[in-house]
Structures are given as structure tokens and as C-alpha cells.
C-alpha positions as CSV (number, residue, x, y, z in Angstrom):
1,X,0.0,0.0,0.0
2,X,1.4,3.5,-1.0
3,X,1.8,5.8,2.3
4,X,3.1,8.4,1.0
5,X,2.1,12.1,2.4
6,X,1.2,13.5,-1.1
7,X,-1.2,10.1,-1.8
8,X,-2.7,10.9,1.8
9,X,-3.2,14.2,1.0
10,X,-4.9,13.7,-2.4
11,X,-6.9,11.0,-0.9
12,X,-8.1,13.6,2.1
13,X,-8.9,15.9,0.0
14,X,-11.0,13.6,-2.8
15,X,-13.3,12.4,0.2
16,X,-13.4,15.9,0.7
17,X,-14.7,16.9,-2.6
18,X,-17.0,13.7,-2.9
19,X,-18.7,15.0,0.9
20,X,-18.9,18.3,-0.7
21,X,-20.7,17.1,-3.7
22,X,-22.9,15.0,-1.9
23,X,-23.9,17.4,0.7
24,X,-24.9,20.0,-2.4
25,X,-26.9,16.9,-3.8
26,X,-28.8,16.9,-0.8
27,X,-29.3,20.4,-0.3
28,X,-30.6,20.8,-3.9
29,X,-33.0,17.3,-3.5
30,X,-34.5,19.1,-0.1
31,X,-34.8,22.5,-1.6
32,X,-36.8,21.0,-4.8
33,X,-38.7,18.9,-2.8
34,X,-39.7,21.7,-0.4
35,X,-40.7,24.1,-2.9
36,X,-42.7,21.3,-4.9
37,X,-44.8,21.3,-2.0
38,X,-43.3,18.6,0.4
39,X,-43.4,18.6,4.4
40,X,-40.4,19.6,5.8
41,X,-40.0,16.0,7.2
42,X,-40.2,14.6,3.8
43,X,-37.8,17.0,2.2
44,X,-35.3,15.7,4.9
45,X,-36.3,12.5,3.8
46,X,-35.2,13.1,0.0
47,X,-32.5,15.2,0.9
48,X,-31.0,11.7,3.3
49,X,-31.3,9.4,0.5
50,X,-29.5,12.2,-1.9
51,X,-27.0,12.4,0.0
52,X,-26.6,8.9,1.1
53,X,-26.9,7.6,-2.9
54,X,-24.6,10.7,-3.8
55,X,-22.0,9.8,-0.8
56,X,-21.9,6.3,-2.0
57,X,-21.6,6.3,-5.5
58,X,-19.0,8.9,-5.5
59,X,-16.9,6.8,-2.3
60,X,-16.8,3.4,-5.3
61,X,-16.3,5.9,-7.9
62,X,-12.8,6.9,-5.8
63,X,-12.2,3.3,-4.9
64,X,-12.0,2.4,-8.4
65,X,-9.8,5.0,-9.4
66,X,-7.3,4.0,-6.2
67,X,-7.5,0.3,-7.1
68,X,-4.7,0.2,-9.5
69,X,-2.3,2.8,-7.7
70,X,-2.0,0.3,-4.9
């Protein structure tokens, strides 16, 4: 396995960016489901499994893209 600071670093900061994403997924998917008429409690709901679907795909998207550095 490669421990190098600068892979640790990149790596930080890709898990980072995929949170990031996947928090502005989420904000966006409760937003439009609030202002298309939704409860708050189901907007949270939408804005969860955004977030959680964004988080993921994004976390095996990196995984992927690490399996052949190591």
C-alpha cells in the first residue's frame, strides 16, 4: 500500500470533494422537494437518500480510481 504524504493528502482531500458534492446533492434534492410542495419531514427524507446515494456512489467511484495505484 502507497503511504506516502502526497497520496494521503490527495486522498483527504478527494473524500473531501466527494462529501462536498454529496452534501450539495442533498441540499438541492431538499430545496426542490420543499418548494414542490413537500413537508419539511419529507424533504429531509429526500434530501437523506440524496446524499446517502450521492456519498456512496461517489466513495466506489474513488475506490475504483485508487485500485490500480496500490
Amino acid at each position: 500500500m502507497i503511504t506516502s504524504p502526497t497520496h494521503l493528502a490527495l486522498l483527504t482531500l478527494s473524500l473531501l470533494a466527494a462529501f462536498l458534492l454529496a452534501l450539495l446533492a442533498a441540499v438541492t434534492a431538499g430545496l426542490l422537494a420543499h418548494w414542490n410542495g413537500a413537508s419539511t419531514p419529507a424533504a429531509l427524507l429526500r434530501a437523506g437518500a440524496a446524499f446517502g446515494g450521492t456519498l456512496t456512489l461517489l466513495t466506489a467511484l474513488l475506490a475504483l480510481a485508487a485500485s490500480p495505484l496500490t
